[in-house]
C-alpha positions as CSV (number, residue, x, y, z in Angstrom):
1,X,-47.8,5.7,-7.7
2,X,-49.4,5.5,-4.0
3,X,-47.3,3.5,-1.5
4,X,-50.0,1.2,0.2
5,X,-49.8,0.2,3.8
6,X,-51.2,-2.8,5.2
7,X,-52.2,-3.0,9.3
8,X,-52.0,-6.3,10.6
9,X,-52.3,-7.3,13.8
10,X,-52.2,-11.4,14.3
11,X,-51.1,-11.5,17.8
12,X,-54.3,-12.5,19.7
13,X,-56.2,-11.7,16.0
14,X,-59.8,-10.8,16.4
15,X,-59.7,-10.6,20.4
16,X,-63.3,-9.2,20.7
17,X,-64.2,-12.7,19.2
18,X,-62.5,-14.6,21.1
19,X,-65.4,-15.7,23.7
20,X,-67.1,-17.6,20.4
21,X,-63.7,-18.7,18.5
22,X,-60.5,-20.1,19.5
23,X,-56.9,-18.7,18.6
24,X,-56.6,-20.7,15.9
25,X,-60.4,-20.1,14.7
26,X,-59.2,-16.5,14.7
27,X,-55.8,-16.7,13.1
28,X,-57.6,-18.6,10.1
29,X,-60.4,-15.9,9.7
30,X,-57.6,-13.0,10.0
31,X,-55.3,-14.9,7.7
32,X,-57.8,-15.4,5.3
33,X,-59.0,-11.5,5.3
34,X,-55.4,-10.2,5.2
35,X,-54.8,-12.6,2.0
36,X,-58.0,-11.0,0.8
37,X,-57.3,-6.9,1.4
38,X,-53.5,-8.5,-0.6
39,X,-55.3,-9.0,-3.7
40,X,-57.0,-6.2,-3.5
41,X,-54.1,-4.0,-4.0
42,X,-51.8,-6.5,-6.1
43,X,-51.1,-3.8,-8.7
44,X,-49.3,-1.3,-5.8
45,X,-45.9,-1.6,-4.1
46,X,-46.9,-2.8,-0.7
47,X,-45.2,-3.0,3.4
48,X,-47.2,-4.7,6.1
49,X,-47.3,-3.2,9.5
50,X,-46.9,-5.8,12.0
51,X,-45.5,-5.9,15.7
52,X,-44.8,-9.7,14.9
53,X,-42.1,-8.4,13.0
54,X,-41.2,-5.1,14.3
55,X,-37.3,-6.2,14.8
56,X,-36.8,-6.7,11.1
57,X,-39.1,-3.9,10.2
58,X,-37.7,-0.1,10.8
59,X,-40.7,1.6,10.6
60,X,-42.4,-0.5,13.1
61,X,-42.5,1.1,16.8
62,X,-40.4,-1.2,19.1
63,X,-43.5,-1.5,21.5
64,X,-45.9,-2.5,18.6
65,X,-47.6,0.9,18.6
66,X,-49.6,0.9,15.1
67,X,-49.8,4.9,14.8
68,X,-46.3,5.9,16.1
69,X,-45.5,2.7,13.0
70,X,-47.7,4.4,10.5
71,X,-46.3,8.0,11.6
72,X,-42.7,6.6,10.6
73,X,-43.5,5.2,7.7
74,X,-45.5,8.5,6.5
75,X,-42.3,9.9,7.0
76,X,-40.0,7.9,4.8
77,X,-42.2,8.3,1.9
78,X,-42.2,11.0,-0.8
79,X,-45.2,9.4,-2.5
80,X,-48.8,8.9,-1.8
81,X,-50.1,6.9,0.5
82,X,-52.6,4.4,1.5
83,X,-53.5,2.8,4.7
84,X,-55.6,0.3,5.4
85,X,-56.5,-2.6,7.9
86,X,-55.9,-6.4,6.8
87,X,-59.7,-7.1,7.9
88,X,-62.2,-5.4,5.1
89,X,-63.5,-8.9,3.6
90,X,-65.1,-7.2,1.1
91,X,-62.6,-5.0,-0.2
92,X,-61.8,-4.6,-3.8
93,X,-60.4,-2.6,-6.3
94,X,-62.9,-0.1,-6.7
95,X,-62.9,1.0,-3.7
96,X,-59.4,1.2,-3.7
97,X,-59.8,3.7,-6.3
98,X,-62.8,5.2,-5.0
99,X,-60.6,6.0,-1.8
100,X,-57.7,7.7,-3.7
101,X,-60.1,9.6,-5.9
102,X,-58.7,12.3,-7.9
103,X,-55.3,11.8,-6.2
104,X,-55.5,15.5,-4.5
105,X,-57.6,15.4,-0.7
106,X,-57.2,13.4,2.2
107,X,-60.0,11.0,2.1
108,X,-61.3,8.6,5.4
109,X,-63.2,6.0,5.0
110,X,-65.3,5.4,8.0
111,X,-65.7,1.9,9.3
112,X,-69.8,0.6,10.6
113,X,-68.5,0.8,14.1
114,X,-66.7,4.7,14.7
115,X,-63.1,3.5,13.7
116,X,-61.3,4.2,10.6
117,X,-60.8,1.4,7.7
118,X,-59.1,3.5,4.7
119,X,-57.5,6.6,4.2
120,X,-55.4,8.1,1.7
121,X,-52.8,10.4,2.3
122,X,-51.6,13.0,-0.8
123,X,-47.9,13.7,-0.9
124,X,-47.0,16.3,1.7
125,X,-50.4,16.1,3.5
126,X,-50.1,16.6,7.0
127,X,-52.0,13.5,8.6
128,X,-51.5,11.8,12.0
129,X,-52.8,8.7,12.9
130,X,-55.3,8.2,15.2
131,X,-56.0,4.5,14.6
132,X,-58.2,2.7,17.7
133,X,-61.6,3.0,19.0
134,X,-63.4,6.5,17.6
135,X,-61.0,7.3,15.8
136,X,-63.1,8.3,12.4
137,X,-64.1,11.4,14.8
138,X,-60.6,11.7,15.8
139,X,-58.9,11.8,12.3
140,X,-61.7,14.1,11.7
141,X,-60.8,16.3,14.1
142,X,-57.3,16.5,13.8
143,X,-57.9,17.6,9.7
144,X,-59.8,20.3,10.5
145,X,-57.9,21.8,13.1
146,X,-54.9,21.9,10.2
147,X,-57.6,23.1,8.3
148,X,-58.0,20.4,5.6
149,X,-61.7,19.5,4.8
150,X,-61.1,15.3,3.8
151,X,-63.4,13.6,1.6
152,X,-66.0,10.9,3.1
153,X,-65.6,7.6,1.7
154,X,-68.6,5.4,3.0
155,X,-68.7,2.2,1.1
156,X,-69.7,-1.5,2.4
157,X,-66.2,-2.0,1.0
158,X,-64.6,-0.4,4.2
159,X,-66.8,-2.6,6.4
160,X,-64.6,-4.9,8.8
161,X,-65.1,-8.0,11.3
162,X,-64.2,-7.3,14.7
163,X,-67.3,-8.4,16.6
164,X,-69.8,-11.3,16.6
165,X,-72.4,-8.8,15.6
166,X,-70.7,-8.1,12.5
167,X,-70.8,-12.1,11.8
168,X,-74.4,-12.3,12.3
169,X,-74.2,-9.1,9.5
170,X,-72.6,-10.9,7.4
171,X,-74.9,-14.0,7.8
172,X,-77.7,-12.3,7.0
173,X,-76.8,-9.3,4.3
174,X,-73.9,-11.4,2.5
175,X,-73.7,-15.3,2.8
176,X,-72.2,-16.0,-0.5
177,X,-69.3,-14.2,0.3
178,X,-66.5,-15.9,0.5
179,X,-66.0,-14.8,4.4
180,X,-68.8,-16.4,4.8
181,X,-68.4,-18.9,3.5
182,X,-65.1,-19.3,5.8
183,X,-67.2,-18.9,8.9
184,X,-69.2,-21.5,8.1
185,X,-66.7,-23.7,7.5
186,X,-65.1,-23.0,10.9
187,X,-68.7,-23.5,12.2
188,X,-69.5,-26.8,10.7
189,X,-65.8,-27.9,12.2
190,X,-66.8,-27.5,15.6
191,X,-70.5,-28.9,15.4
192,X,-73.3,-28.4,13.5
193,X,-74.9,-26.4,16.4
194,X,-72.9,-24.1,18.0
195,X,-75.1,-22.2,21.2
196,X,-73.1,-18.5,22.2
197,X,-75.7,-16.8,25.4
198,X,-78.6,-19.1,24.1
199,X,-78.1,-18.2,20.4
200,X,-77.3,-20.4,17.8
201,X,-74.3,-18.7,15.7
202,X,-75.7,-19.4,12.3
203,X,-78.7,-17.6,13.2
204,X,-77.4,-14.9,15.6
């Protein structure tokens, strides 16, 4: 059975966003994703990376470095493993599964902005994280210089919120969605009509 490992950051959550949302705007949207990517993987034995709680967590790097934390915990596992971000809002369980695959190659799922929103690791699969900006290219780069060839995973699945651009995405290719349906709320709390640069946000 894979070990799954979920990133979450909520110290200043969603910073890019920060010039259109408020701390606790932000919190509520990240808390509401990382309950989301939860669910998602409810069937698999799960441990959240966070800095918030690095004292009580071993693998976590005292500074609250994410890929020295996921390098640790790599290494106290004899299973496969998982690792994804807490902010894919449209995560579910196929593409968990689409992800793992056929349980034998290192697989990366690209995020829509360069970065890196899934990967699974096989047991005794050499893999070291490169987790920031660019670092789909990076983890890339690091496989094939240990000469592993990993399988592309490019579903809307993978897809995160980082960005006000990737609101207006959501706006406009999924408004149902439940996240959506959470931005709106936080929205309609503030005011019916909320200007960011000259734009309304509902129609950005």
């Amino acid at each position: 059975m894979a070990q799954v490992a979920v990133l979450l950051r909520m110290e200043d959550a969603k910073s890019r966003l920060s010039p259109f949302f408020s701390s606790e705007e932000r919190n509520l949207l990240a808390s509401f994703m990382f309950i989301h990517v939860l669910s998602a993987v409810e069937d698999l034995p799960v441990t959240v990376l966070t800095s918030r709680y690095a004292a009580a967590d071993p693998c976590m790097d005292r500074a609250g470095n994410i890929n020295s934390s996921i390098s640790r915990f790599l290494s106290t596992q004899d299973e496969d493993v998982i690792i994804i971000p807490s902010d894919l809002p449209f995560l579910d369980r196929d593409d968990i599964g689409a992800l793992v695959g056929d349980g034998t190659t290192l697989s990366l799922a690209p995020s829509q902005n360069g970065g890196t929103s899934g990967v699974y690791v096989p047991c005794n699969t050499a893999f070291v994280p490169r987790f920031g900006p660019g670092s789909h290219r990076a983890h890339l780069r690091d496989a094939h210089i240990r000469g592993i060839a990993p399988r592309i995973v490019d579903l809307e699945g993978f897809r995160d919120l980082d960005t006000v651009d990737d609101i207006a995405w959501i706006q406009a290719h999924r408004p149902h969605s439940a996240v959506s349906t959470v931005i709106d709320a936080i929205i309609e709390r503030r005011c019916s009509d909320v200007a960011l640069d000259g734009h309304d946000l509902k129609h950005v």
